[in-house]
C-alpha positions in Angstrom: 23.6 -2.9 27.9 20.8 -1.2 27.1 22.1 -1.0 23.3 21.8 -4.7 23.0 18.2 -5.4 23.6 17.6 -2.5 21.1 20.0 -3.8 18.4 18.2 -7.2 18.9 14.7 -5.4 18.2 15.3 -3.3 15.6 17.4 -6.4 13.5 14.1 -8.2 14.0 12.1 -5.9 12.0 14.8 -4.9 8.8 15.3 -8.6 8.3 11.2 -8.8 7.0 11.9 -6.2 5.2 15.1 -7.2 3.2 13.4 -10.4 2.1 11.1 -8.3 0.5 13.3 -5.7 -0.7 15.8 -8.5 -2.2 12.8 -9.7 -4.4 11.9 -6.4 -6.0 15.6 -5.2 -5.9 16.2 -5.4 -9.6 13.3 -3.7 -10.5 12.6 -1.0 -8.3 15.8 0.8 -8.7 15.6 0.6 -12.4 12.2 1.9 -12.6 13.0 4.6 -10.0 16.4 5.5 -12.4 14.1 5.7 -15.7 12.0 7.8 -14.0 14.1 10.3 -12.7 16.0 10.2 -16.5 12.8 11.1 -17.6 11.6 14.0 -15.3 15.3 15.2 -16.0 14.9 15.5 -19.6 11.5 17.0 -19.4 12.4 19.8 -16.9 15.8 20.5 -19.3 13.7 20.6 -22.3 11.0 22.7 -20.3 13.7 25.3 -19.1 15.8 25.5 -22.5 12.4 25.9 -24.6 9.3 26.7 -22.8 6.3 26.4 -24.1 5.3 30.4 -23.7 7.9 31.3 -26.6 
């Protein structure tokens, strides 16, 4: 019983939050992606030929 009343609550407060994660879905993630691709190949580069060498 108790469950209910907190389901209710908490679905409340995601559903603001969706709408505004549904806009920026698209771009976000792809940003986010690049990004990481990026700091990837840096670190790779960085560890197979460091800069000290």
């Amino acid at each position: 019983m108790s469950d209910d009343p907190k389901n209710l609550s908490h679905d409340e407060e995601p559903m603001e939050e969706v709408a505004g994660t549904k806009v920026g879905h698209g771009k976000a993630p792809f940003a986010l992606v690049i990004m990481f691709l990026i700091i990837v190949i840096w670190s790779v580069l960085a560890w197979i030929r460091p800069s000290g060498t």
